[in-house]
N, C-alpha and C positions, 0 to 999 in steps of 0.2 A: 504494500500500500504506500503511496507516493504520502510525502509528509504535509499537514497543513501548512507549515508555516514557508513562506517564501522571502529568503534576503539577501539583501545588496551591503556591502562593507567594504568602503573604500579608503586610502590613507591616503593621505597631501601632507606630507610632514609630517609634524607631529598630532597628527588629530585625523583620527578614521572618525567615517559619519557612517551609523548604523540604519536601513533601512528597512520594516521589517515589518509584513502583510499577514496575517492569520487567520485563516478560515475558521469560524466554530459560531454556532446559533448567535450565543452569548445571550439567551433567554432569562430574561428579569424574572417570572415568575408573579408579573402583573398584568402579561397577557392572556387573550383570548385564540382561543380558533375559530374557522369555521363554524362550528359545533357549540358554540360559546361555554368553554369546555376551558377552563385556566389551563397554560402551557407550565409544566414544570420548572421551575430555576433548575438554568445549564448554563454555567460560565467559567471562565476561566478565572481560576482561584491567584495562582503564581504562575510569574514568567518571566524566567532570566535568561542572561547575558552572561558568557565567564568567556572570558579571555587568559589562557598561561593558570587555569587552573582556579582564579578570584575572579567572584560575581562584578560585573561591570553596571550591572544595570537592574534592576529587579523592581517588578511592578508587584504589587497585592492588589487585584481589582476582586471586585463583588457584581451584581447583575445591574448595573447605571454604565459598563462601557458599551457601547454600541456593537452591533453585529458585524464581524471581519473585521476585528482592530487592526491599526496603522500605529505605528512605531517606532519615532523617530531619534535618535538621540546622537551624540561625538563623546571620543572619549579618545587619553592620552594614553602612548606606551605602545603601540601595536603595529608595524608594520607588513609590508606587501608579503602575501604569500604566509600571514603565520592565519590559524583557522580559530576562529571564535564558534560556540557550541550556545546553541538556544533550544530552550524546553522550555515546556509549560505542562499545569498539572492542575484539571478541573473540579465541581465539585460534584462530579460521581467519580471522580479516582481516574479519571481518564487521564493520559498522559501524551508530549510527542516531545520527540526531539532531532535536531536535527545541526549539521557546522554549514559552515562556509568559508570558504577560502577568504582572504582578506586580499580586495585586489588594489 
């Protein structure tokens, strides 16, 4: 299974800029269906960034982020070719993770 999450991580000296797109409901648990039928809360709980092994970036969201979050951040120390490693981990235990090359 191909991973949700999709990123771009580029260096210009000293400052790679993280870019980074994730598919998932991200259901509040304040909606409705069809069926008028409350949809479950499904969201992503935590999602880091580690770069050389130290968390770079680390979100704690609850069901208020929007559907397919966007990602943005820079951060020092990391140049062309070293790989930064992103996961996330929801609130049924669901997990993904996935690197990228730092170009």
């Amino acid at each position: 299974m191909a991973s949700t999450i999709r990123v771009r991580a580029t260096s210009s000296g000293e400052t790679t800029e993280v870019q980074a797109l994730i598919q998932h409901p991200m259901d509040s648990g304040f909606i409705k269906d069809a069926k008028g039928e409350i949809i479950p809360p499904h969201f992503i709980q935590q999602l880091t960034f580690e770069y050389d092994g130290k968390n770079v970036f680390t979100a704690d969201w609850g069901g208020g982020v929007s559907k397919d979050p966007y990602v943005k951040f820079a951060f020092k120390g990391a140049k062309k070719g070293d790989e930064l490693k992103i996961s996330w981990v929801d609130n049924k235990g669901a997990t993904d993770t996935t690197t990228a090359k730092i170009q």
